[in-house]
C-alpha positions as CSV (number, residue, x, y, z in Angstrom):
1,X,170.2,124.2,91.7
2,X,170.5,123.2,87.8
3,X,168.8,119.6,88.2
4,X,166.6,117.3,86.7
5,X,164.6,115.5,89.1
6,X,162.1,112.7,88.6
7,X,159.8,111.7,91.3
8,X,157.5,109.2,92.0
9,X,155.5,110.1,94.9
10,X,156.2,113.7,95.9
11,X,158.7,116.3,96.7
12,X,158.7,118.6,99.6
13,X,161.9,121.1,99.3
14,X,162.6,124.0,101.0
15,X,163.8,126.1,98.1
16,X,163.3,124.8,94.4
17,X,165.9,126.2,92.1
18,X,168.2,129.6,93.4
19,X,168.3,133.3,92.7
20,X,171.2,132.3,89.9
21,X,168.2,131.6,87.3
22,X,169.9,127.9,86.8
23,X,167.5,125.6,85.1
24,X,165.6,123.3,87.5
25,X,163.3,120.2,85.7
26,X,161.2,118.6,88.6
27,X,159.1,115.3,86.7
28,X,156.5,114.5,89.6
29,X,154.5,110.6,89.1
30,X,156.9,109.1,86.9
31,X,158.8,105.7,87.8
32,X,162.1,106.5,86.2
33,X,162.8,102.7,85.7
34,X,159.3,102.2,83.9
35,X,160.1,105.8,81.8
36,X,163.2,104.4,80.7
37,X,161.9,101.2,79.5
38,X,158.8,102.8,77.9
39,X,161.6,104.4,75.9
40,X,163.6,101.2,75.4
41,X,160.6,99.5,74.2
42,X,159.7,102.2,71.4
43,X,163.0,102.2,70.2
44,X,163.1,98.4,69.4
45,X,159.3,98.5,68.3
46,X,160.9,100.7,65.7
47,X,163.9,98.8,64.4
48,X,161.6,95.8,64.7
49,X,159.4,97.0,62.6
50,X,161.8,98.4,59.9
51,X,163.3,94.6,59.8
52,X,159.7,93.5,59.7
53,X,159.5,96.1,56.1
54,X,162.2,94.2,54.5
55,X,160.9,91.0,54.4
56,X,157.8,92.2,52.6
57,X,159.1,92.1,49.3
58,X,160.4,89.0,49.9
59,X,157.1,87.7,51.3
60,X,155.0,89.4,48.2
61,X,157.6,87.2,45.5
62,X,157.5,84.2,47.3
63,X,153.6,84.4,47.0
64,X,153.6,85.5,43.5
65,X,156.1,82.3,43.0
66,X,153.8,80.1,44.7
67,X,150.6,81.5,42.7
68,X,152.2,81.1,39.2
69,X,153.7,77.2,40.1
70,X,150.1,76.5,41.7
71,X,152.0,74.9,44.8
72,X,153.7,72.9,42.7
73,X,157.4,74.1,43.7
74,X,160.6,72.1,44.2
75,X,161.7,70.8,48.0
76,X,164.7,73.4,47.4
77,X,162.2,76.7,47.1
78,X,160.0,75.3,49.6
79,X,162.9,74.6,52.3
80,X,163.5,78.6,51.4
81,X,160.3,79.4,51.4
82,X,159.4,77.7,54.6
83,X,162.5,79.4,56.4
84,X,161.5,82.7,54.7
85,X,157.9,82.8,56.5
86,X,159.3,81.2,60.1
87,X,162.1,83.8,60.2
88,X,159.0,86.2,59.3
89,X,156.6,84.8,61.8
90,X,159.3,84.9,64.6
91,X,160.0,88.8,63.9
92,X,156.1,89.2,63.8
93,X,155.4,87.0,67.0
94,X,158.4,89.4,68.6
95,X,157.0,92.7,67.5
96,X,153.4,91.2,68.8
97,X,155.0,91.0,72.6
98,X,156.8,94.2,72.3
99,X,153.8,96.2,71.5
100,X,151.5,94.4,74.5
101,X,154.5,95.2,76.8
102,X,154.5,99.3,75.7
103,X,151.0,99.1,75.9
104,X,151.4,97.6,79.8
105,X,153.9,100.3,80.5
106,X,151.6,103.4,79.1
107,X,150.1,103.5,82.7
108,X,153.1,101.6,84.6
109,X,155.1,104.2,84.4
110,X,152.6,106.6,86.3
111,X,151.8,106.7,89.6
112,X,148.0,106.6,89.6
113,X,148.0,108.3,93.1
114,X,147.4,112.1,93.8
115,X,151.0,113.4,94.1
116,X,152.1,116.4,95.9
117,X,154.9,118.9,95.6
118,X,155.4,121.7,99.0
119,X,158.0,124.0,98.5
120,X,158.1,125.8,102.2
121,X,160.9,128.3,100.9
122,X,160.7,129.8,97.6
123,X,160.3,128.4,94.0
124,X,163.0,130.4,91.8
125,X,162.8,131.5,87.9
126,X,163.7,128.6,85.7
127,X,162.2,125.7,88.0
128,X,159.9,123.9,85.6
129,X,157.1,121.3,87.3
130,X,155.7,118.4,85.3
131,X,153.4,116.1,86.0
132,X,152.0,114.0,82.7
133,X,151.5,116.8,79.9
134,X,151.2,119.6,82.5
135,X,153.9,122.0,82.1
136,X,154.2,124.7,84.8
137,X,156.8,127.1,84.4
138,X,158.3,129.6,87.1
139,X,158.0,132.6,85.2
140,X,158.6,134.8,89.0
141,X,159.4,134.2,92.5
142,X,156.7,132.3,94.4
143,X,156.9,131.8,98.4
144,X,155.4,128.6,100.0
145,X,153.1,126.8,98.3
146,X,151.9,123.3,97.3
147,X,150.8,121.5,93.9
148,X,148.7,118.4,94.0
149,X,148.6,116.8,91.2
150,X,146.0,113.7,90.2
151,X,145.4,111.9,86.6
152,X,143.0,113.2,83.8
153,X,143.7,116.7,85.8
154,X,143.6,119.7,83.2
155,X,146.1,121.6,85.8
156,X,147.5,121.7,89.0
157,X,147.0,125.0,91.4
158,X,149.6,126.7,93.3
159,X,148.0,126.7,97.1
160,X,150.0,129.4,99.5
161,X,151.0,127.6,102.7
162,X,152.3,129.0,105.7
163,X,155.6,127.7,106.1
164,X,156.2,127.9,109.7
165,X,152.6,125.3,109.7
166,X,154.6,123.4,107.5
167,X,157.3,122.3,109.1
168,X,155.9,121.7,112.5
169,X,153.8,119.3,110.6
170,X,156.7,117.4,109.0
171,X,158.4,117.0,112.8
């Protein structure tokens, strides 16, 4: 009643959500861990890459510097120069890692196996069922039934199931 639930194998409930209407978010093949650091990892991507944007004015004068002197600078502007580009080539090497590691976790945060979700009771207004970016919304009562749910799969049926078949199978 009035959950968020994230699975990564299946679910098998007797009743999903309650006559009360309460909201009831069931995320089916999703490693919450992964999810969370997929999330992490976009968020630092992000302020990476707006530290990343400040250096390129920086970067842009130092070359324009360099350009007009024809390499012929002092040891002072080339000690700041030098830091300039390593402090740049560290945030760039940084940012580089970051994005492989999002990449990585695009998939590792699925599970790549068909997933199922049996509800032998009744699935109640307001239960919402995602798997990836299928949505299915409880829009009326439905009694027994099961969802399986695979990758690349457009979207997942409702199959009745007799309940009483059901549970002698899960003893």
């Amino acid at each position: 009643m009035g959950s968020d639930i994230t699975v990564y194998n299946g679910l098998s409930v007797y009743n999903l959500g309650s006559n009360a209407g309460l909201n009831v978010n069931i995320d089916v093949g999703i490693h919450y861990k992964n999810e969370r650091l997929f999330n992490e990892l976009h968020d630092k991507i992000q302020k990476l890459e707006k530290e990343i944007d400040k250096y390129a004015p920086k970067i842009q004068q130092a070359k324009i510097m360099i350009q007009k002197s024809r390499g012929k600078l002092d040891d002072d502007k080339k000690k700041k120069f030098a830091i300039l580009f390593n402090e740049f080539q560290k945030l760039s090497n940084q940012l580089k890692a970051l994005q492989a590691k999002y990449e990585e976790m695009k998939t590792g945060r699925f599970n790549l196996e068909k997933v199922n979700l049996v509800v032998s009771g009744s699935a109640f207004t307001g239960a919402v069922i995602k798997y990836r970016r299928q949505i299915e919304k409880i829009s009326k009562t439905q009694s027994a039934f099961m969802m399986n749910f695979f990758p690349g799969q457009e979207h997942a049926p409702m199959t009745a199931i007799n309940p009483k078949r059901q549970q002698s199978k899960l003893k």
